[in-house]
N, C-alpha and C positions, 0 to 999 in steps of 0.2 A: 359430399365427398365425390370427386373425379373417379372415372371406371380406371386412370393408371395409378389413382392410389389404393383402390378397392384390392389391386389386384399387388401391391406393395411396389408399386412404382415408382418414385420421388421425383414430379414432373420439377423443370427448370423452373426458376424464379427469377425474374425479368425486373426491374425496376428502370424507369422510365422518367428521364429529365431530376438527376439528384442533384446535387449539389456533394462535391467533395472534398474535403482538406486537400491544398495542394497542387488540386488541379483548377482552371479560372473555367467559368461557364459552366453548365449542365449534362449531365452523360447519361448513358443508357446503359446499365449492365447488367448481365446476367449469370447468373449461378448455379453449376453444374449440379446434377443429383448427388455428387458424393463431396457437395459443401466448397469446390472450387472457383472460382472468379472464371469464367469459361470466356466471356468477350467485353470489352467496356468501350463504348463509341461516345462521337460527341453525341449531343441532342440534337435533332433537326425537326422543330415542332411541327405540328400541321395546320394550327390553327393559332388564335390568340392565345395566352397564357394569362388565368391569371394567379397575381400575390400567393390563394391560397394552395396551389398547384407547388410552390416550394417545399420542396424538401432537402434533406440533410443523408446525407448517409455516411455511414460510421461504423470501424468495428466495435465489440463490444465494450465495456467497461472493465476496471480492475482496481480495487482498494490496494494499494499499496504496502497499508500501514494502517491496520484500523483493530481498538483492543474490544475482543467480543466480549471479555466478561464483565468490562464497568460501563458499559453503554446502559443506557437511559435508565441510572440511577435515582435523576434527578425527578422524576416522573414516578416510579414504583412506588405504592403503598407502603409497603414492606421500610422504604428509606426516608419514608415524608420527613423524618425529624433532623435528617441530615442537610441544613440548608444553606447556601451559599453565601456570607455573610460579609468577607473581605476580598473574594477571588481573586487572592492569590496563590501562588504555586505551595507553600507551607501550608496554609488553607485545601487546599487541596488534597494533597497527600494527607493529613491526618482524617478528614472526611471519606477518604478513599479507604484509608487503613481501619476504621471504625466499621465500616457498608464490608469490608472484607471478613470481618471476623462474625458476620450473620452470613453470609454465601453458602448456600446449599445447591448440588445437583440440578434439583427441580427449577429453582430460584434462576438459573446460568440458561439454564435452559431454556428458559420461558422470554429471558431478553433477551437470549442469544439470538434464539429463533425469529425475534421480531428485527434485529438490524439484518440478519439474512434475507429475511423477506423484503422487507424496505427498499435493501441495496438491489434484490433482483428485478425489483419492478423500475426500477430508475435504469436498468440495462449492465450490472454488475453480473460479470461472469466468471470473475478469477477475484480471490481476495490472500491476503498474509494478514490472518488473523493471529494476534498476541494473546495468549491465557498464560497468566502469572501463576510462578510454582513459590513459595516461600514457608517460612517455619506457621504463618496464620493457615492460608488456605490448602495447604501440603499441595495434592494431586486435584482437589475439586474445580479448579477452573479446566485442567488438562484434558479432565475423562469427560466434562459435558465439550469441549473444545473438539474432541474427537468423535465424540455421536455426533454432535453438528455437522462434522464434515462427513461421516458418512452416512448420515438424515438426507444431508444436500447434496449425493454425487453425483444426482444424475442433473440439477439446476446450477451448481455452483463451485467450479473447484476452489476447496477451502486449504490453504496452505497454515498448517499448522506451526506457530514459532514458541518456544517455549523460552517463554521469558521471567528475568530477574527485574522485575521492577524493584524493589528493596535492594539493599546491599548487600552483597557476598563477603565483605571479610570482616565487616564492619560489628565482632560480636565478641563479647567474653572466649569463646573456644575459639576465633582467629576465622572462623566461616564455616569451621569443620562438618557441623550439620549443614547447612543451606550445602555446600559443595553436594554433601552425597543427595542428597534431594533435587539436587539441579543435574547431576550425572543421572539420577534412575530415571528422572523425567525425560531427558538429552534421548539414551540409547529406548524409548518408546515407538512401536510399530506406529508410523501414520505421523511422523513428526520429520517435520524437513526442515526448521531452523529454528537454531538458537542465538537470543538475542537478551543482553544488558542495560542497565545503566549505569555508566559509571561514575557520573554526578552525586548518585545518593550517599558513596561511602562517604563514613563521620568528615565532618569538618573541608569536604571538597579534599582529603590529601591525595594529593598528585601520585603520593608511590601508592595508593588502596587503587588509585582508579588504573593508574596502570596493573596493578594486582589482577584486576577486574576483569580488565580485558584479557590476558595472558591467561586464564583461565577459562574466559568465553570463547580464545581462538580455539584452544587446546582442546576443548569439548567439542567444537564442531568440529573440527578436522577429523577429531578421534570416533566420530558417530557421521562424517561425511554429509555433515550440514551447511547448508545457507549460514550467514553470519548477520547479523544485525542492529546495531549500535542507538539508544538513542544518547545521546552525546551534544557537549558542548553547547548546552540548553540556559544563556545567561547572553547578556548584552555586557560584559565589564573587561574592560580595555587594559585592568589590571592581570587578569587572570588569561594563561598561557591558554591555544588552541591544542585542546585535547587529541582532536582530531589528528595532527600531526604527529601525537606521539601512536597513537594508532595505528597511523602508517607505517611508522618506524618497524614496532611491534609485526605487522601482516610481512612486512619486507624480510626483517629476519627471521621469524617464525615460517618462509616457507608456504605462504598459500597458496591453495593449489590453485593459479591465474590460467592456468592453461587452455583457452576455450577449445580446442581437439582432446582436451583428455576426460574421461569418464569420471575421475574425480571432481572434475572444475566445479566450483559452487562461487554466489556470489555474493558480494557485501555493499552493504546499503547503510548510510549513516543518516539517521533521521532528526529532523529538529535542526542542529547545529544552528543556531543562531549567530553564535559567536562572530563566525564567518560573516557577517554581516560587518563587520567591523576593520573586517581584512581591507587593505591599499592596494593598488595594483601589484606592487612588488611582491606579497606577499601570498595573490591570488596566482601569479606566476609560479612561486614558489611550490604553494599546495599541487596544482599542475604536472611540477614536474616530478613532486611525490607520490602522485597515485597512477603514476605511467609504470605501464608494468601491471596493475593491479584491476580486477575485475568489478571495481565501487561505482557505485551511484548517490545520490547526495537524493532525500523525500523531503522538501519544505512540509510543513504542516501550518498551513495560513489561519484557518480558522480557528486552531489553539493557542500558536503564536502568538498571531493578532488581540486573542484575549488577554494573556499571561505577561509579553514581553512588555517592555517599555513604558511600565506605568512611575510616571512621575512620583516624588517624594513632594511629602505634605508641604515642603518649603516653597514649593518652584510652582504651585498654584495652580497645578492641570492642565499648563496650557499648552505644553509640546510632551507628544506624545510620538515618539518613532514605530516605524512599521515592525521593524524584529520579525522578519522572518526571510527565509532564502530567496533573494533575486532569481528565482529559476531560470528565467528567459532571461538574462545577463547570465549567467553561468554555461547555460547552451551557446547562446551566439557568441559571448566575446571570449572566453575561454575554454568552451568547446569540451565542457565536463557533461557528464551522464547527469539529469537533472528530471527531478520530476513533481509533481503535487499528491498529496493525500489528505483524507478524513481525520484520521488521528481516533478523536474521541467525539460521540455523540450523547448529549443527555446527561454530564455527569461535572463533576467543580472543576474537571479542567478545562471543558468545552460544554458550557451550558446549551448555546446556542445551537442553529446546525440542523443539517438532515445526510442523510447517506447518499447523497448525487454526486459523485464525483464530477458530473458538468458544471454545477452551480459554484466549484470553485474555479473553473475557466472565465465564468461570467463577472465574480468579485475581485479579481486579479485583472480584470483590466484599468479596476482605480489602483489596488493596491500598487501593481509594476507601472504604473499611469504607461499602461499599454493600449493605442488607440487605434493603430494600422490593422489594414488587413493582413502583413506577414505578422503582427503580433498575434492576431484573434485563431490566424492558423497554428502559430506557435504553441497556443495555450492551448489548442485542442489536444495536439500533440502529446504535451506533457501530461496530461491524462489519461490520455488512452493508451500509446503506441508505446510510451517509454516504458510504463510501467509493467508488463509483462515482461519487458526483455531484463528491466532492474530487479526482478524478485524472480529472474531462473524460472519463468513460466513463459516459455518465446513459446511461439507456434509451432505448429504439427509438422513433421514431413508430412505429403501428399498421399505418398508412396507406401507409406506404413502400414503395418497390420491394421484391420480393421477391430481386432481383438486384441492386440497390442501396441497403443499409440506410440510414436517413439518421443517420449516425453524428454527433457532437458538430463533428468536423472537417470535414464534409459526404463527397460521394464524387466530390469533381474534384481533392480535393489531391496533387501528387507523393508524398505520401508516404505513402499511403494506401487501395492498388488495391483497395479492397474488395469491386468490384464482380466478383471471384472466388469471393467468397463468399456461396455461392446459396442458404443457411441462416442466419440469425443465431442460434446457439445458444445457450442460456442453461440452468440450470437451477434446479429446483428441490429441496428437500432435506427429506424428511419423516423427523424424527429423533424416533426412540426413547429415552426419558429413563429405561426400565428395563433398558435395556441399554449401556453408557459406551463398545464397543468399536466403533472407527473403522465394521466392516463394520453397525454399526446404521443406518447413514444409507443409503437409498434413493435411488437419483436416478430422474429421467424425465426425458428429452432434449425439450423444446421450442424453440420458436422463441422468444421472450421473452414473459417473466412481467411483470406488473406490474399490483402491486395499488391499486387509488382510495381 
């Protein structure tokens, strides 16, 4: 240890000939002691260079979209008998719904804490974790949902979304329980959004799933949450975009879009396959529906790509379609908020997989058959840079208390004591592109990054 940090100094951190999204050639920059971007020059080498001298520089990582308490079911002793037989999406959910009704504390706990660690060593610094509330698991995904996150406040902001995986109206009493179970969970300290499905009610009915939503806005609004949809999860050319009526729904419900106002929260529609299926006119159309409105669209490629587009026994395997969000077409030609995430790791809807949110930069360049260098910077993009600003986790003012971040939600809300947190941590990730193994990636602990 240096005598200026003996003495609690936090000398500059200099890096030397990176490589950065955005910008062409290699830079020099360097980072003030209280986590600022202080100078960033070209590179002007001194000598030869070689290959292994690249590197990469990048702010941190951010799951978008990833559910902590069915991760790596598929792997657990506990689930060995639960095994993935048709993997398909009805396969799925009753595999899901069986591994649910043994969930214990201990149990949430033990996998929770293994995708946190996972994601933090891969450079994950912000996550919107999903823990399902339902008539099975009542609160036990929620309360180990929330020790996680305050296990991990000082490695990992964990945004807490209290979700309806099952259906809300879909029951003998019309929802009446799940409602009050989904409201006590909603108005919980340490919970910043609430998030649906509205595909599960019986029979796909259009007026349940609108039901669905009209209740998932009502909640957040009413408890001043993030909102969060997975929605419109099918590839059938028959069946209306849900999505659409969602809008509708946000439009006259009044959400609070305002980004000057202390209310503003924001909405993320995830999966949406459907939209895959939209025509120009149509992607036009969606466009000029969500103007006005504070949405971001999360592909989920890795679940997608398992679940969507699988042929029927007749047609003989042989064409199989991508099914899942053209991200980098929805940025460039239509100019919508787009992003990528994990989704699920370890479990029948996403067997496959690990928690690097890079490694799905690297598989989206077959799936978007993205081969440029403004694609490869595109897709860095949409992993890193979007994703904070789509789940209401933008970056710090500079200027802020050093005991009071001024976080997106401010630091007076109930639900949100942050003024315990006497660091706001961030990091950043200088990766090595001649070495592929997870331990190539460096971190340095500052205070937050953020590049002009």
């Amino acid at each position: 240890m240096s005598s200026q940090e003996e003495n609690g100094i936090v000398p500059d951190l200099t890096f030397k000939g990176v490589c950065m999204a955005g910008k062409v050639g290699k830079w020099d920059l360097t980072c003030s002691k209280n986590g600022v971007i202080a100078s960033l020059e070209e590179h002007k080498p001194l000598g030869p260079e070689q290959e292994s001298d690249m590197r990469f520089l990048a702010p941190s990582l951010c799951h978008p979209h990833i559910h902590l308490d069915k991760c790596f079911l598929l792997s657990h002793p506990k689930y060995a008998d639960l095994e993935v037989e048709k993997g398909d999406f009805a396969e799925a959910m009753k595999l899901t719904n069986s591994a649910k009704q043994r969930f214990e504390v201990d149990d949430l706990m033990e996998r929770g804490r293994a995708l946190i660690e996972e994601s933090i060593n891969f450079g994950v610094t912000h996550m919107r974790a999903f823990v399902e509330v339902d008539l099975t698991v009542k609160f036990k995904c929620l309360e180990a949902g929330l020790a996680l996150k305050d296990l991990f406040r000082d490695r990992c902001y964990i945004q807490i979304c209290v979700f309806a995986q099952d259906p809300i109206y879909s029951y003998p009493d019309k929802g009446r329980a799940m409602m009050r179970l989904l409201d006590n969970a909603a108005s919980r300290p340490g919970v910043e959004v609430f998030g649906s499905t509205p595909y599960v009610e019986k029979d796909g009915s259009n007026e349940k799933q609108i039901k669905n939503m009209e209740f998932a806005i009502k909640t957040a609004k009413r408890y001043k949450l993030h909102l969060d949809f997975h929605i419109d999860y099918n590839l059938d050319s028959a069946k209306p975009s849900i999505v659409m009526e969602a809008l509708k729904l946000l439009h006259s419900m009044n959400w609070p879009s305002n980004w000057n106002n202390f209310e503003h929260r924001t909405i993320i529609f995830g999966h949406c396959t459907r939209l895959t299926l939209f025509d120009n006119s149509e992607w036009l159309n969606l466009c000029e529906k969500v103007q006005g409105l504070p949405v971001s669209f999360v592909g989920l490629p890795t679940s997608d790509l398992f679940m969507m587009g699988r042929p029927k026994e007749e047609d003989g395997g042989g064409q199989r379609v991508r099914g899942t969000l053209q991200v980098l077409q929805m940025i460039k030609k239509y100019g919508l908020n787009a992003a990528m995430g994990i989704n699920n790791v370890g479990n029948a809807f996403t067997p496959q997989g690990n928690c690097d949110p890079l490694s799905l930069a690297s598989l989206c360049v077959g799936v978007y058959q993205a081969g440029t260098n403004a694609d490869a910077e595109l897709l860095l993009v949409s992993v890193i840079v979007f994703l904070r600003r789509s789940t209401g986790l933008t970056r710090v003012d500079s200027n802020a208390s050093r005991t009071a971040p001024n976080w997106p939600w401010g630091s007076t809300s109930r639900n949100h004591p942050i003024s315990s947190l006497t660091l706001v941590t961030l990091q950043i990730c200088e990766y090595s592109p001649s070495v592929l193994a997870p331990d190539s990636r460096s971190f340095f602990t500052l205070d937050c990054i953020y590049i002009h």
